[in-house]
DOVEXMAR-866946 format. One line per 3 residues: number of its first residue (from 0); their letters; for each residue x, y, z of C-alpha. Coordinates in nm, 4 decimals. Layout:
// DOVEXMAR-866946
NUM = a = X,Y,Z ~ ... $
***
This chain:
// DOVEXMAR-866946
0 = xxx = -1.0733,-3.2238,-0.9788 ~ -1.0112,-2.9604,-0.7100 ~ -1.1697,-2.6539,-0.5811 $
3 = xxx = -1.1512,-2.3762,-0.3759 ~ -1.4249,-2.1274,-0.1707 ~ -1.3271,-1.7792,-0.3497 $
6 = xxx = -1.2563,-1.4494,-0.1712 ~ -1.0982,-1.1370,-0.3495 ~ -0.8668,-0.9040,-0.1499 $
9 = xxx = -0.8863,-0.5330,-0.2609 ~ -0.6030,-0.2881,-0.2175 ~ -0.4970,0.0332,-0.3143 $
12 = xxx = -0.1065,-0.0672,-0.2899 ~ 0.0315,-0.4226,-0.1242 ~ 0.3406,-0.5581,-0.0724 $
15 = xxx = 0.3387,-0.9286,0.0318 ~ 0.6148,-1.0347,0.1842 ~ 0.7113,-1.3764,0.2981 $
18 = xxx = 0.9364,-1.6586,0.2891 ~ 0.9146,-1.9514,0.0361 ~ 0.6079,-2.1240,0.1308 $
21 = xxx = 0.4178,-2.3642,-0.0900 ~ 0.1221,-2.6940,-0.0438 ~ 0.1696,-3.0458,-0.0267 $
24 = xxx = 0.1382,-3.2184,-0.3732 ~ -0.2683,-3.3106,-0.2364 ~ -0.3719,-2.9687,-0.1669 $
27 = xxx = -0.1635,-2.8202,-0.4287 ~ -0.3316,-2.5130,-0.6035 ~ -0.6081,-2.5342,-0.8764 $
30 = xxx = -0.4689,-2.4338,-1.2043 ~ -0.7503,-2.1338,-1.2410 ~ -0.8136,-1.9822,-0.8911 $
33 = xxx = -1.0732,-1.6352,-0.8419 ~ -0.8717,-1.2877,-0.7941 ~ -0.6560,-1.2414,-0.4689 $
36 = xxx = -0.7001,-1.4874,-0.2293 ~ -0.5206,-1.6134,0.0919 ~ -0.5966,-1.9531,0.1458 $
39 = xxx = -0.5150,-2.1830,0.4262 ~ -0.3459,-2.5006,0.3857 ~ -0.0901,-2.7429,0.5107 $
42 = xxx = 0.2834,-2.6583,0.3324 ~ 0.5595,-2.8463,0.1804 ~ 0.8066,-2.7318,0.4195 $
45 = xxx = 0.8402,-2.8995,0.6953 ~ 0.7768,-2.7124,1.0759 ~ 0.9943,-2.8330,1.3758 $
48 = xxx = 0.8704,-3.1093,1.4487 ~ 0.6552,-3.2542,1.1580 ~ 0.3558,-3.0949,0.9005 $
51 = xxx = 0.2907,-2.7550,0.9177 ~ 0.0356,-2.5415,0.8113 ~ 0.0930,-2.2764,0.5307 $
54 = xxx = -0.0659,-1.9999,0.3304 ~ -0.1292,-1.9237,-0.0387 ~ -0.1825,-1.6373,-0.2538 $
57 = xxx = -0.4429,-1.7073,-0.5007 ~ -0.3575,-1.6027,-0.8854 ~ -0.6576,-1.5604,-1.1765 $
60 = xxx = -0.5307,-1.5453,-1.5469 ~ -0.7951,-1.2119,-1.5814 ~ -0.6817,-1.0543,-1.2455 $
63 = xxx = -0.4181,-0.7756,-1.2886 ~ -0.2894,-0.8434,-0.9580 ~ -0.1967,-1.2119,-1.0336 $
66 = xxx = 0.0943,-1.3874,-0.8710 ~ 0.2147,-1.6762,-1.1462 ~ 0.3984,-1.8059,-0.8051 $
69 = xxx = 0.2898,-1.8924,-0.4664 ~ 0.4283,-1.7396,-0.1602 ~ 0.8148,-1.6819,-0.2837 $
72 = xxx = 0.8969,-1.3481,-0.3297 ~ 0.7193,-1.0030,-0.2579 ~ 0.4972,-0.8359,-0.5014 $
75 = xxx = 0.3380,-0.5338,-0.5242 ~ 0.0198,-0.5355,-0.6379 ~ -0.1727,-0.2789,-0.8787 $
78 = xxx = -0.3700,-0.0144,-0.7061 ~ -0.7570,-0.1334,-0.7677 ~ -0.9937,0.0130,-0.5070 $
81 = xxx = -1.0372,0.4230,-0.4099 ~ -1.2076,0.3272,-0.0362 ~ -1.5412,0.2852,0.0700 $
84 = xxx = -1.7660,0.5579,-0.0746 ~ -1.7243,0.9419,-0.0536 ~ -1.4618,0.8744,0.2441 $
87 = xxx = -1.1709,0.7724,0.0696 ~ -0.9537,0.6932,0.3918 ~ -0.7166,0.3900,0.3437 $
90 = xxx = -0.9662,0.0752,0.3244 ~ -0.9124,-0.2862,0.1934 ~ -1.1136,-0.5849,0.2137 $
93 = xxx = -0.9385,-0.8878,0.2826 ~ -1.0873,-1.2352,0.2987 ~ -0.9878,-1.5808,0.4089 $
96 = xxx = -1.0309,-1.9410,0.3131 ~ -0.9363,-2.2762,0.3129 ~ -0.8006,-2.5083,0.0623 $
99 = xxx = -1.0058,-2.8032,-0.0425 ~ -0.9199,-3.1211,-0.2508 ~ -1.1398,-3.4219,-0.3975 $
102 = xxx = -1.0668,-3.7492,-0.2448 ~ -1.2937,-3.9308,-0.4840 ~ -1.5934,-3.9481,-0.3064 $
105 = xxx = -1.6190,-3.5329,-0.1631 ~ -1.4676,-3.2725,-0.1168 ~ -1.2693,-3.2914,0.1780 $
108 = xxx = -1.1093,-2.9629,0.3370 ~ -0.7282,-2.9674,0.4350 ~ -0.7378,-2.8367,0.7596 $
111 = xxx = -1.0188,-2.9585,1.0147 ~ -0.9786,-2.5812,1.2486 ~ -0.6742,-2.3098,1.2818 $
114 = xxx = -0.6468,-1.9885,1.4791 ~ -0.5166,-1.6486,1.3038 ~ -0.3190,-1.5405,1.5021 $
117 = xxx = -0.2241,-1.1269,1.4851 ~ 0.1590,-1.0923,1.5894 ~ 0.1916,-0.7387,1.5022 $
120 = xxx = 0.0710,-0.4409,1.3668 ~ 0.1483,-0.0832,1.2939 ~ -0.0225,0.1653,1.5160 $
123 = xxx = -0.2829,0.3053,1.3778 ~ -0.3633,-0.0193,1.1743 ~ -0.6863,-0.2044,1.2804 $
126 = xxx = -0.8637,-0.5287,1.1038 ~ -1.2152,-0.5445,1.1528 ~ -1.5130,-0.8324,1.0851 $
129 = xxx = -1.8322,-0.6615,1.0592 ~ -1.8636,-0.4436,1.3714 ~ -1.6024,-0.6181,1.5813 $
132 = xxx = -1.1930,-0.5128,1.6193 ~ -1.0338,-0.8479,1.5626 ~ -0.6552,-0.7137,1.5239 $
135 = xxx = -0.5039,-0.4117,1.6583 ~ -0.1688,-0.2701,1.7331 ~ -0.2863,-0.3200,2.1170 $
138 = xxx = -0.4250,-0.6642,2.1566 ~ -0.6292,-0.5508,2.4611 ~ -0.8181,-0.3306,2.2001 $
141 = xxx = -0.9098,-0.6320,1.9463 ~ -1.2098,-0.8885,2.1199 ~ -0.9938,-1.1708,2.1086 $
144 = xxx = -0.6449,-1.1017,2.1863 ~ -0.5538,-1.0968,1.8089 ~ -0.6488,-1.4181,1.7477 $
147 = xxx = -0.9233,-1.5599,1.5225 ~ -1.0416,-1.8450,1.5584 ~ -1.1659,-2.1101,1.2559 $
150 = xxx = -1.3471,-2.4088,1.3420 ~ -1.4363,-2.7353,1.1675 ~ -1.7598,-2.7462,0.9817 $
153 = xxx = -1.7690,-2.3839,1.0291 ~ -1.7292,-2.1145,0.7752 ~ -1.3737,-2.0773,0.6685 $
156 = xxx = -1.5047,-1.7847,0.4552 ~ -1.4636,-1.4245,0.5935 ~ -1.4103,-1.0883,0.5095 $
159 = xxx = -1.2231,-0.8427,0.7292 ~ -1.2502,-0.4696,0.6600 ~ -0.8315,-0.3643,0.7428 $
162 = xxx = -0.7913,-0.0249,0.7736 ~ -0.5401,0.2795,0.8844 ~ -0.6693,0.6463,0.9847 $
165 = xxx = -0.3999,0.8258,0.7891 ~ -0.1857,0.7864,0.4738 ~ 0.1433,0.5842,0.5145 $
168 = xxx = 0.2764,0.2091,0.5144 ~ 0.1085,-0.0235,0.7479 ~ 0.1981,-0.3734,0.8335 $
171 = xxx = 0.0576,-0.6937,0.9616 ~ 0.1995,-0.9840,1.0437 ~ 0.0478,-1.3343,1.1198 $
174 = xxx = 0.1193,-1.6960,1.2067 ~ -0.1628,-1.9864,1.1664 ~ -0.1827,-2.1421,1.5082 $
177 = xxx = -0.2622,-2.4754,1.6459 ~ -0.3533,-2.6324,1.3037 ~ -0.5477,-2.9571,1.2840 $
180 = xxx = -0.5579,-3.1351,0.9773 ~ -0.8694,-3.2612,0.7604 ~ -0.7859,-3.6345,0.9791 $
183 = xxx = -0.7472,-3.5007,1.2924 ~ -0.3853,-3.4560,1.3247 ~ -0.2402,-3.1893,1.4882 $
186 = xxx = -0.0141,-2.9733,1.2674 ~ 0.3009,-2.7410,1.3315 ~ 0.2361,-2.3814,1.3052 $
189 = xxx = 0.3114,-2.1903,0.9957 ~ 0.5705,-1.9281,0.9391 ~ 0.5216,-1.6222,1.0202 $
192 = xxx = 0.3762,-1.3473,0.7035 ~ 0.3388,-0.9828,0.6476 ~ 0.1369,-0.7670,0.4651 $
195 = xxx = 0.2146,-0.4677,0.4230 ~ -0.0669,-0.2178,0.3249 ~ 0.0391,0.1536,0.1419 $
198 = xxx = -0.1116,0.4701,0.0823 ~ 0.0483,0.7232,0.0297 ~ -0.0326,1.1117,0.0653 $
201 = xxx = -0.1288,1.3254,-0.2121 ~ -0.1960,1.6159,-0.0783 ~ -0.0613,1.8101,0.2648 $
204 = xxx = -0.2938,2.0834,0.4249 ~ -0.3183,2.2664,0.7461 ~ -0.6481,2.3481,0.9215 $
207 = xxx = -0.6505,2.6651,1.1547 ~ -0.9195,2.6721,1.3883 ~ -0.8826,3.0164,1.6133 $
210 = xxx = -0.9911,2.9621,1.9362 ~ -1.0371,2.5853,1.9263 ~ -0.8260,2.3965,2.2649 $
213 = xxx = -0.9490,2.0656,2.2708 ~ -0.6844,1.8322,2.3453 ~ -0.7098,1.4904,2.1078 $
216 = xxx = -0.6350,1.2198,2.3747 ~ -0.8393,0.9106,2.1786 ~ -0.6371,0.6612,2.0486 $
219 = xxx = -0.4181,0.6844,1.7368 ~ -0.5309,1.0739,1.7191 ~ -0.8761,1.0628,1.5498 $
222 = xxx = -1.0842,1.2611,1.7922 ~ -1.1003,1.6070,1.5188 ~ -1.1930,1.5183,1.2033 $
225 = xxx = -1.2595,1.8216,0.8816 ~ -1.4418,1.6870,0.5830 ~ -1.2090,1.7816,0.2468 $
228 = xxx = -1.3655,1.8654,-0.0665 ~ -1.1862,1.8683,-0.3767 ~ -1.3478,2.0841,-0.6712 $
231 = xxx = -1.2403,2.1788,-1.0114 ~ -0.9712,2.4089,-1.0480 ~ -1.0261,2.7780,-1.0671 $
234 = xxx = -1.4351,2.7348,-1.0186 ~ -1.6394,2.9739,-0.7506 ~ -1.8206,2.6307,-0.5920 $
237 = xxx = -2.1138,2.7494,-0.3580 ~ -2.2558,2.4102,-0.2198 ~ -2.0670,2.1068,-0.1230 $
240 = xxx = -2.2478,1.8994,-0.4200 ~ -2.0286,2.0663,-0.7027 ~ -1.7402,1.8925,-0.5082 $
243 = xxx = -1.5678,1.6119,-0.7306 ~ -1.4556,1.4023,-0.4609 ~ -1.4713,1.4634,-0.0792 $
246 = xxx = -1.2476,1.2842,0.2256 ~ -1.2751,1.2830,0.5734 ~ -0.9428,1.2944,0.7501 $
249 = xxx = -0.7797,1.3574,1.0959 ~ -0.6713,1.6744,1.1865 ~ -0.3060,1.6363,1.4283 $
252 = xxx = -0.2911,1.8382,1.7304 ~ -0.1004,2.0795,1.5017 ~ -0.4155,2.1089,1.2399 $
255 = xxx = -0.2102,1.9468,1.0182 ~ -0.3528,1.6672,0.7704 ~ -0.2483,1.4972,0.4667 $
258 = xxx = -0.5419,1.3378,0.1965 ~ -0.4564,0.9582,0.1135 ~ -0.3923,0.8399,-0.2277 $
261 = xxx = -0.7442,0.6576,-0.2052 ~ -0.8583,0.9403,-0.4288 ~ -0.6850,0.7980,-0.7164 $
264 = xxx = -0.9937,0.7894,-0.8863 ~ -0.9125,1.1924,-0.9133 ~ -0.6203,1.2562,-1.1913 $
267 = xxx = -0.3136,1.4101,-1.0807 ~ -0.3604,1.7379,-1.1623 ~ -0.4865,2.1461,-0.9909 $
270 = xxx = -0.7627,2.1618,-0.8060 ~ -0.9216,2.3911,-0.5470 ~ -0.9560,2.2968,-0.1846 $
273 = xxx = -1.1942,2.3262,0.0398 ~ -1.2503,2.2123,0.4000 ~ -1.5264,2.2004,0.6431 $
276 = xxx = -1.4785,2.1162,1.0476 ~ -1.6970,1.8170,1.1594 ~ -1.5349,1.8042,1.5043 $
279 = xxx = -1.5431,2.1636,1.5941 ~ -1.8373,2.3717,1.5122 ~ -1.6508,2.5532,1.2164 $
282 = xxx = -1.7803,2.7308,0.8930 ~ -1.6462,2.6002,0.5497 ~ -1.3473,2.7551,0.3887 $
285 = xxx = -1.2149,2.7387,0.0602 ~ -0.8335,2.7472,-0.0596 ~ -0.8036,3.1241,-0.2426 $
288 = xxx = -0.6169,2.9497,-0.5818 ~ -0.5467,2.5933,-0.6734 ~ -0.2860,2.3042,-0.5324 $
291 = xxx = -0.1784,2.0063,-0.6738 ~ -0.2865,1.6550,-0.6384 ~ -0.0086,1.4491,-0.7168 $
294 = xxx = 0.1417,1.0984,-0.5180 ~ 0.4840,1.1993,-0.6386 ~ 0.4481,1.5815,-0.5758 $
297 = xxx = 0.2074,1.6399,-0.3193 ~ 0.1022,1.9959,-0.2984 ~ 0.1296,2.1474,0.0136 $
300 = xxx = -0.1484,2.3972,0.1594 ~ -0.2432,2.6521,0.4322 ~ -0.6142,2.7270,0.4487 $
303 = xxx = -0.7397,3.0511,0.5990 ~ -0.9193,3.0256,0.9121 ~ -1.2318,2.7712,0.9768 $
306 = xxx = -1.4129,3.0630,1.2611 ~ -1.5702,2.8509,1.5071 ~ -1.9463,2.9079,1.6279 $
309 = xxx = -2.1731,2.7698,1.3948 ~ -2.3316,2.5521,1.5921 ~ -2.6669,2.4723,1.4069 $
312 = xxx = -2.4417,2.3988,1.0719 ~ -2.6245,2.6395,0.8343 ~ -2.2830,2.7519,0.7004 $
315 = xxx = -2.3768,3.1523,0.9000 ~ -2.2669,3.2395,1.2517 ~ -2.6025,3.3781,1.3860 $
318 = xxx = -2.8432,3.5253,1.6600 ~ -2.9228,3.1529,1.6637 ~ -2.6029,3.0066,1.7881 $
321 = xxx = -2.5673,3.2838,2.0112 ~ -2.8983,3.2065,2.1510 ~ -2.8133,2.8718,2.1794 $
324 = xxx = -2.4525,2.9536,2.4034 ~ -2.6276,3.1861,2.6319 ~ -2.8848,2.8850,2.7197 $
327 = xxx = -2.6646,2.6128,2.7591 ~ -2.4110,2.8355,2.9927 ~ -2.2809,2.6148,3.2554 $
330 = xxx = -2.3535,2.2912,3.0887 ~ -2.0912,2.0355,2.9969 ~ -2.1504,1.7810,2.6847 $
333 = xxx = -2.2121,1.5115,2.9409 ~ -2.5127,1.7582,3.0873 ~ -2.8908,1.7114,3.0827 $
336 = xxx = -3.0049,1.9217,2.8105 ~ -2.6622,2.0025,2.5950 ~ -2.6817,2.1056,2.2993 $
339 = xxx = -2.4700,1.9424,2.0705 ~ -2.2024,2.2180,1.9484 ~ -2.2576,2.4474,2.2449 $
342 = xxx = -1.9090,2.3680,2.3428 ~ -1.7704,2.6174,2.0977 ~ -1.3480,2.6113,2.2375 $
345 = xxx = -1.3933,2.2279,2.3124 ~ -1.2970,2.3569,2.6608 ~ -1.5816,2.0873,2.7718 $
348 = xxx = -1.7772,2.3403,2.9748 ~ -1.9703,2.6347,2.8212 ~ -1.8596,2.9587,2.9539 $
351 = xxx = -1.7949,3.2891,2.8853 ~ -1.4639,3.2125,2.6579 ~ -1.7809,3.0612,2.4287 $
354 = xxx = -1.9586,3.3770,2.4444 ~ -1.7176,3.5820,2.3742 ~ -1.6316,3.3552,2.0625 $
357 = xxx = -1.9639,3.3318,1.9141 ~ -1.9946,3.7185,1.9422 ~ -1.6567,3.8063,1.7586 $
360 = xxx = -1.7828,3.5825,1.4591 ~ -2.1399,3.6667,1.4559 ~ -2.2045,3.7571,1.0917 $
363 = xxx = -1.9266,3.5351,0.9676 ~ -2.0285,3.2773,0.6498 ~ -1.8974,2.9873,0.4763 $
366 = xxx = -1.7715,3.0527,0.1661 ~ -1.9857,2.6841,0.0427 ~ -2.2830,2.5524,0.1917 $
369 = x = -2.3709,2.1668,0.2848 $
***
């Protein structure tokens, strides 16, 4: 009789890719195993200088996503998750555990401790566990020098929230690390696996922002964010509710963005557009006719201008906001007393140029309200 602790991995498109790895006859595989599931083990190839440790891909007879092999060839996988909720952005969970077996008496586990260790990763690809970066393309950014760290009679259980801030292939590749086995002995470590994560664009845009000069210097380019909102095709929408689907993304320096085949949830198919700033103080606009939504023929979009100056949100450019400018004059968003938004440009210092902004699009609307 043998076991394993269960953990599902969830993924819009995966490619596994890895050498011909397998377990030792003991900790061999149950025959029925629960969804996707790495699982650490010891394999039957041997490392340089004796046992090594090794990795397997779990396989369910009722999971579409089944491997009837372990760790020979790549597979893709079927798409199965759209993202975490309302976002959209490219989002999988992936978990970990350890193989057990029964030695008559309990159930023993096959490897006493083990560090994760991250070797690389695409920029712009981070792996989280709950609010803490455990692998990133920098390992300075991660809170353990890409390396995670499993200990005995601890919880070999985890979930790790991996995730990429725009559309496009992603990889990560991993070694097990200074493996001790379920006696004590120390173990070679494994080979070396990659995942590699896709999700692919299904729509292009282009956000124009007149008067907007902030300069995006965080890392991997996610310091202006618009909130997409994807309605049906050829309706007059008036309030973002009547949206079908709506996706944060990151605007490039350029105003370009693409939305990430996370919606899949949306058929392929016309739709109207429409996007609202939540970086820069910018009224909602909406796409004049319809676009596709397609991951084989993205459509390709230029919206009219988002005017800039609505600093309360209420969807009108107002006495209000330009109240607001004339009191915070002088003030920086790192002042006593700034009001959030008061920064119209994103010059970092309200001025004049803000004045003068707020003025030209006093009277100005958003063509759908929050």
């Amino acid at each position: 009789m043998r076991r394993q602790r269960s953990f599902w991995l969830a993924a819009i498109g995966l490619v596994l890719s890895v050498a011909n790895t397998g377990l030792q006859a003991q900790d061999s595989p149950p025959p029925d195993t629960h969804l996707d599931d790495l699982h650490l083990g010891r394999s039957i190839l041997p490392g340089v200088t004796g046992p090594a440790a090794g990795i397997w891909f779990a396989d369910s007879g009722t999971n579409p996503n089944r491997l009837n092999e372990w760790l020979a060839t790549p597979k893709t996988l079927i798409p199965n998750i759209n993202g975490p909720s309302g976002a959209g952005r490219l989002y999988y969970n992936l978990g970990t555990d350890i193989i057990v077996f029964f030695d008559g008496t309990a159930y023993q586990e096959v490897l006493q401790s083990a560090t994760m260790l991250g070797v690389s990763l695409t920029p712009g690809l981070e792996i989280w566990r709950t609010s803490s970066r455990w692998f990133a393309s920098n390992p300075a950014r991660s809170v353990s020098n890409n390396q995670f760290f499993y200990p005995y009679l601890g919880s070999w259980h985890h979930h790790f929230g991996v995730r990429a801030f725009r559309p496009g292939t992603y990889t990560f590749t991993f070694q097990i690390v200074n493996p001790v086995a379920h006696n004590g002995a120390p173990l070679d470590p494994s080979q070396l696996y990659t995942i590699t994560f896709r999700n692919r664009p299904v729509m292009n845009g282009t956000v124009n922002l007149p008067g907007w000069v902030a300069v995006d210097n965080t890392p991997d380019l996610i310091g202006n964010q618009a909130r997409v909102f994807i309605f049906a095709a050829n309706s007059q929408p008036n309030s973002e509710s009547q949206a079908l689907r709506y996706t944060d993304v990151y605007l490039n320096p350029d105003g370009t963005f693409q939305i990430p085949e996370a919606l899949r949830d949306i058929p392929d198919g016309e739709y109207r557009i429409g996007v609202r700033p939540l970086t820069a103080t910018g009224l909602a606009t909406l796409l004049p006719g319809n676009v596709a939504l397609s991951v084989v023929t993205p459509g390709t979009f230029v919206l009219p201008d988002n005017h800039i100056g609505d600093i309360n949100r209420d969807g009108i450019i107002d006495d209000e906001d330009f109240n607001t400018v004339v009191q915070n004059q002088g003030r920086t968003p790192s002042s006593s007393g700034y009001t959030p938004g008061s920064d119209v440009d994103g010059s970092n210092l309200v001025d004049g140029v803000d004045y003068d902004r707020v003025r030209l699009n006093q009277g100005r609307i958003s063509e759908f309200f929050p």
